[in-house]
NUGUKOL-436948 format. One record per residue (C-alpha): residue number from 0; x, z, y. Coordinates in pm, 1 decimal, always signed. Example, Ala and Ser with C-alpha at 12.3 -4.5 7.8 and 13.67 -1.06 7.14 Angstrom:
! NUGUKOL-436948
MINU  num         x         z         y
MINU    0   +1230.0    +780.0    -450.0
MINU    1   +1367.0    +714.0    -106.0
This chain:
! NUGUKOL-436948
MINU  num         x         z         y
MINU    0   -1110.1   -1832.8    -389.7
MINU    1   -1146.2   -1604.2     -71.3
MINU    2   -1276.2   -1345.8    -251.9
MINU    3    -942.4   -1239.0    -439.0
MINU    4    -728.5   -1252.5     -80.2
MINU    5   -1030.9   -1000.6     +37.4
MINU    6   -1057.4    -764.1    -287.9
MINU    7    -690.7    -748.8    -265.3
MINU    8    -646.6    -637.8    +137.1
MINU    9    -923.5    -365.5     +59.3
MINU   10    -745.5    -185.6    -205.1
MINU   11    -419.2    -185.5      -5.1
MINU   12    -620.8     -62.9    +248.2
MINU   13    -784.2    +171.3      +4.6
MINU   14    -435.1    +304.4    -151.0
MINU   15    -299.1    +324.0    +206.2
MINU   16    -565.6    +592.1    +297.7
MINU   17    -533.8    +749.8     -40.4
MINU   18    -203.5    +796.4    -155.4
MINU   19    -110.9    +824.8    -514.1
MINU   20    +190.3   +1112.7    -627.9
MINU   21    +556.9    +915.9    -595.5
MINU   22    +614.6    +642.7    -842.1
MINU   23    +906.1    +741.8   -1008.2
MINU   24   +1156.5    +484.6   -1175.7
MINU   25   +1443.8    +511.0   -1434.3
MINU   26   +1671.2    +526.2   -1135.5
MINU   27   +1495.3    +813.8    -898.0
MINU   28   +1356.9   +1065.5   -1146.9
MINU   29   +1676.9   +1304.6   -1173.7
MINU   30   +1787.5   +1296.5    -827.6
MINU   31   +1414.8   +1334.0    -731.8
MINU   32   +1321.8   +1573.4    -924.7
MINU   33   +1597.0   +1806.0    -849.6
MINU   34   +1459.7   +1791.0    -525.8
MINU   35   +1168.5   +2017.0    -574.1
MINU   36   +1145.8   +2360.7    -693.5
MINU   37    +811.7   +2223.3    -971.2
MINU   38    +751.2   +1887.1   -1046.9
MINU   39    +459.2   +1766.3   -1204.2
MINU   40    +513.5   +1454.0   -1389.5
MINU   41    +221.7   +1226.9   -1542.3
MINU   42    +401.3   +1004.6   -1798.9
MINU   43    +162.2    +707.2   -1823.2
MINU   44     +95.4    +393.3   -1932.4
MINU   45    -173.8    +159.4   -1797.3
MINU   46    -255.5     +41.7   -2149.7
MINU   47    -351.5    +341.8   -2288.6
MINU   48    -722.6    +432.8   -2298.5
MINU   49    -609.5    +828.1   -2306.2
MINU   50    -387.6    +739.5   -1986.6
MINU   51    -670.9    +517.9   -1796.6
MINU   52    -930.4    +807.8   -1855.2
MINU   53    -676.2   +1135.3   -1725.9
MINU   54    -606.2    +886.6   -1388.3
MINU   55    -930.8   +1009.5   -1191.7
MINU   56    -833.5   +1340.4   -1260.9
MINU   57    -468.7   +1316.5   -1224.1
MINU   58    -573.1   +1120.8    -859.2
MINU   59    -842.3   +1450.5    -785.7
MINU   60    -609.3   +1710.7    -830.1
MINU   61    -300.1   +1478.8    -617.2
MINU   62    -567.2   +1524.7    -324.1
MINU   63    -729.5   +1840.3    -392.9
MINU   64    -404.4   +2016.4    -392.5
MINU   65    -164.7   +1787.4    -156.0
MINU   66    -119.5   +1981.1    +150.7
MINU   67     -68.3   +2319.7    -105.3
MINU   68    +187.5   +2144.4    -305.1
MINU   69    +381.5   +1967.9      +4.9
MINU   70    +434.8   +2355.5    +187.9
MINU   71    +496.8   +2521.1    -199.0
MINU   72    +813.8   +2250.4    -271.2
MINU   73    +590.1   +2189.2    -588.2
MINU   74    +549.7   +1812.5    -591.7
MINU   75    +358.9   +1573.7    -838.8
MINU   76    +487.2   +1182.4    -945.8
MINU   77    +393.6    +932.7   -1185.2
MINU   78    +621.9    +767.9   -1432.5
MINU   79    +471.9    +428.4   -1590.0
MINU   80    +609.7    +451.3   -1934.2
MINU   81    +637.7     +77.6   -1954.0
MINU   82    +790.0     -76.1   -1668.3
């Protein structure tokens, strides 16, 4: 039973050090995409085997690039297809 509460606190803390592009929702994407001068959108869904294996890379590129993107106004976000 303590082993859930644990896993759990490390991949907040895990997610907290690496940040994933902006989540966005049915509500945000216009206004937040108007924002930047590129956006790059992954349209995903966390049931799709295609989806689950482009994530690492998706992630790898988010880092690689983030500083570049953040002074370019070119931004990156996620859109989970199913919620």
């Amino acid at each position: 039973m303590l082993i859930l509460p644990l896993l759990l606190s490390l991949i907040s803390i895990s997610n907290a050090q690496n940040p994933l592009p902006e989540l966005l929702t049915h509500k945000s994407f216009h206004n937040t995409i108007k924002e930047a001068k590129l956006s790059l959108i992954e349209f995903y869904s966390p049931y799709c085997s295609h989806c689950n294996a482009f994530a690492p890379t998706w992630e790898d590129t988010y880092h690689q690039f983030q500083n570049d993107v953040d002074s370019s106004n070119i931004k990156m976000y996620q859109v989970n297809c199913i919620e």
